[in-house]
N, C-alpha and C positions, 0 to 999 in steps of 0.2 A: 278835705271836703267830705261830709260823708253822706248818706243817700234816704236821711230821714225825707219823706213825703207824706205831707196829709190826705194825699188823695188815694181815693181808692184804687184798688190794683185793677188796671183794665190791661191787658194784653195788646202789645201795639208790635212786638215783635214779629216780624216778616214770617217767621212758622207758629204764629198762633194758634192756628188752628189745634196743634197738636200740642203747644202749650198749655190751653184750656185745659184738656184732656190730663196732661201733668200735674195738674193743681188742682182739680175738682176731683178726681180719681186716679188715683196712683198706679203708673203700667206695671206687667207684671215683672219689666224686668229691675223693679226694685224690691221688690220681694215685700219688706215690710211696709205696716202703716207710715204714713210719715210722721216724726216725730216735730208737730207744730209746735212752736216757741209758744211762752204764757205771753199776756197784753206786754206786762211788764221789759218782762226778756228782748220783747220783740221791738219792742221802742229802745230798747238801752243798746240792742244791736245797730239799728237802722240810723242810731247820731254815732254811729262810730265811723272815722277816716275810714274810706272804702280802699286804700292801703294796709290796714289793720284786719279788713272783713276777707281781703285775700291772702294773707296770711293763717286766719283762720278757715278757711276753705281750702289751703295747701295741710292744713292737717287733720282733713276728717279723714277720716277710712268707711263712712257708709253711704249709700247713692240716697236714701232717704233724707239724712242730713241736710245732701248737697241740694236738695229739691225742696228741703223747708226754707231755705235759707232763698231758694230763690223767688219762693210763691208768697215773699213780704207785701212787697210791691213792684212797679215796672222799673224803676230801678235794682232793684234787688236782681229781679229777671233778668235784666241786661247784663249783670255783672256776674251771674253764677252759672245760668244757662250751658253759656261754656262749658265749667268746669263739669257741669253735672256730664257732657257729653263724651268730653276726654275720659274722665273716670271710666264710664261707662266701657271706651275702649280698653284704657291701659288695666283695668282689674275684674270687668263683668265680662272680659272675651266678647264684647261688643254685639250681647245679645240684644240689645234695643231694637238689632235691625228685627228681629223674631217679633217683635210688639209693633212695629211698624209695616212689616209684609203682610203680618194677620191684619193688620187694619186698612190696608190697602194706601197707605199713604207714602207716594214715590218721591214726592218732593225731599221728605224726612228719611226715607232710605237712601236716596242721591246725596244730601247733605252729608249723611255721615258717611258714605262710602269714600266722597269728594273733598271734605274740609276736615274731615276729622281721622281717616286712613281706618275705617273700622273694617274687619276682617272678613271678605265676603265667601271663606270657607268658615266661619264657628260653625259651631255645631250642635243640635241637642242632646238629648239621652239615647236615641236611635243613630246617630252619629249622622243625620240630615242636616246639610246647611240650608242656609232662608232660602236657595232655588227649589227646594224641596218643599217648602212652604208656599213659595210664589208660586206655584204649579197647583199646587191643590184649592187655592183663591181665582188661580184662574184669572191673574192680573197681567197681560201679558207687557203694559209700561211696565211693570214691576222686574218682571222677568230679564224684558231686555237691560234694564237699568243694573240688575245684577249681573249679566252676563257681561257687559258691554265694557267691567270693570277685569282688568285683565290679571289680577290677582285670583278669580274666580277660577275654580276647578269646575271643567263643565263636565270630567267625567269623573267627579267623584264619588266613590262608592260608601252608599253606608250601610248599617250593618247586618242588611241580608244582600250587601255586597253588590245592589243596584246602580247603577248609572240614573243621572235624572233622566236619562231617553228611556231606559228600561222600565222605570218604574211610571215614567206618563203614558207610556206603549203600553201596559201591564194594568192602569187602572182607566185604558181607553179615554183617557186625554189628549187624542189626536190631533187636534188640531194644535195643542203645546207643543206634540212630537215634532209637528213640521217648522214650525218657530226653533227648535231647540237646533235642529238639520240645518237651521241658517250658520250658527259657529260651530261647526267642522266636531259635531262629537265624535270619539270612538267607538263605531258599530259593533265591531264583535266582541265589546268586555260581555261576557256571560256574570248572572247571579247567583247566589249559594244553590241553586236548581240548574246551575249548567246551561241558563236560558239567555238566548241575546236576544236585541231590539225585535229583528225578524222573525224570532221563536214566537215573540209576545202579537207583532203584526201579523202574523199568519191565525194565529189563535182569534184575533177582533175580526178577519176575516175584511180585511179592508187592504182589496186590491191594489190602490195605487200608492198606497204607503209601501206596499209589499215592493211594487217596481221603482220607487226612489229607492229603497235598500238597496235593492238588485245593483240599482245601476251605479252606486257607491262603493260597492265594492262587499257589502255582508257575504259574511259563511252560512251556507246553506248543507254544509253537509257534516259538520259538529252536532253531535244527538245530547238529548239531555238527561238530566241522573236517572230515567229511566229507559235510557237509551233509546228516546223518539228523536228522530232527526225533525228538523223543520218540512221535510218533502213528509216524511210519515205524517207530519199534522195534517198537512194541507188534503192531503188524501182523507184523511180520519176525518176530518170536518168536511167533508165531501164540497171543495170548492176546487169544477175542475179548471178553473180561467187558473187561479193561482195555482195548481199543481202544474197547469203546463208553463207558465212563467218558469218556476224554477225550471222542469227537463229545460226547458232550451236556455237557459241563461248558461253562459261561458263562466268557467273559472278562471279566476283574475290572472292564477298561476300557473296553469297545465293547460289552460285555453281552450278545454273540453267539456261538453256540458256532459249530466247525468246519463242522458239518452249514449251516450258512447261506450260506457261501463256496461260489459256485458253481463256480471253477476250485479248490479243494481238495476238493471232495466230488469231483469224475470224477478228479483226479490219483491221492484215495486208493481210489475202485472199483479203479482197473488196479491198486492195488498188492495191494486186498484179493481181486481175483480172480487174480492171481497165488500170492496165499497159499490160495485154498481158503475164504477164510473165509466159509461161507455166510451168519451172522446178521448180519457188517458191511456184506456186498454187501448181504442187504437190507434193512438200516438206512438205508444209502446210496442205494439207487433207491429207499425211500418217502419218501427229504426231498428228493428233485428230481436224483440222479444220474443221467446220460445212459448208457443201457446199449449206446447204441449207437453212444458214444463207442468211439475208437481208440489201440491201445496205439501202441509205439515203432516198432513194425514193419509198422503198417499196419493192424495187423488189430480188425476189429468187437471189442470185449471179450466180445460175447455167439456170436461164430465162436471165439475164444478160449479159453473156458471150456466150450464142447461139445468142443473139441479134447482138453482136459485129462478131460472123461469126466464135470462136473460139471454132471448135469442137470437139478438145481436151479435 
């Protein structure tokens, strides 16, 4: 039997949508034009046994090909569609799902995740897989639909060694971050800056992401390649609700918070009476900090801060 039709090619296939889109303009993960059959060609293909036409579809080697051959007609579609998909997985590293996340179509990310075993770590040139993508679209069906496949690395690093938490924390995608907090990432992977989720949530200065960390368990006291711990930020951006969050949160391992370290509470007075902050300085002299410890330059912190006009 083979799959000559006079009718015109209408799309009736259940992912049409993104069909259309295959055959009117070619995605980018086929890279070249398509190379369309002449009238002639395309008629001498279409009376051939669609046993013959799969045979010649098990020996292309280019996704172009496989997508001329399927945008004949809706037969044609029916019978290559397929292959063009497998391909896609077994020799394009199943980047379609990157042409399908950029366009926000989850049905066609689902199908191939689902029927076709496409790889929900590939990767680009940054070494980003498509959750990297679905984060910056801001699709969050897409997201979960990646995540939700258990082949997915949800803390895979790319190559400034990001986790997707770090990098949606980092480009204040927060509401992603707490979608992402739903499957169990790892908080303290740090990035080629030494920085974790917490370093990046203290930086956006958004309190109650800062207390979900907290209460997960993040390190708060790992500094980063310029040796600012996350307590130095919160002070340095002068927010004292989250500076006092961290003093008083417990370490998950020594069961101690900061306020109990007797050389961290005077190091962070001089930093907090450097910023002003009057409710941390006295958080910090009612749990045993030395006020009349001295900064870098010699001077009383409490000569210090009358200098600065703070007569508190």
């Amino acid at each position: 039997m083979s799959i000559a039709d006079p009718r015109p090619y209408q799309p009736l296939h259940p992912h049409d949508h993104h069909i259309q889109d295959h055959c009117s303009r070619e995605p980018d993960w086929l890279l070249q034009e398509v190379a369309t059959p002449r009238i002639n060609d395309e008629m001498f293909l279409l009376n051939l046994p669609a046993e013959m036409l799969l045979c010649i579809a098990d020996s292309l080697d280019q996704a172009r090909d496989l997508l001329a051959l399927a945008c004949l007609n809706q037969a044609a579609n029916d019978l290559f569609l397929d292959y063009l998909y497998r391909f896609n997985v077994r020799h394009q590293r199943s980047d379609a799902l990157f042409w399908g996340v950029r366009r926000g179509k989850s049905k066609f990310v689902k199908m191939m995740l689902d029927d076709y075993g496409a790889d929900a770590n590939t990767t680009d040139h940054r070494s980003r897989t498509p959750i990297f993508h679905a984060m910056r679209t801001k699709n969050e069906t897409i997201i979960r639909t990646l995540l939700v496949d258990k082949r997915a690395d949800i803390n895979w690093q790319d190559q400034r060694r990001q986790t997707p938490l770090v990098y949606a924390i980092e480009r204040n995608l927060l509401s992603t971050a707490s979608l992402l907090l739903d499957f169990n990432p790892c908080l303290n992977i740090t990035d080629i800056k030494n920085r974790s989720a917490i370093w990046y949530a203290i930086a956006s200065c958004d309190e109650n992401l800062v207390q979900v960390l907290l209460e997960r368990g993040s390190d708060i006291r790992t500094p980063d390649y310029k040796q600012f711990s996350p307590l130095s930020l919160a002070i340095a951006r002068k927010t004292p609700r989250i500076t006092r969050l961290l003093l008083l949160h417990s370490d998950s391992n020594s069961r101690k918070t900061l306020l109990e370290d007797v050389t961290i509470r005077n190091r962070l007075l001089r930093q907090a009476v450097q910023a002003s902050l009057h409710d941390v300085i006295a958080l910090l002299i009612a749990h045993g900090a030395d006020p009349n410890s001295r900064n870098r330059d010699g001077q009383r912190l409490l000569h210090q801060a009358t200098k600065k006009g703070d007569r508190e």
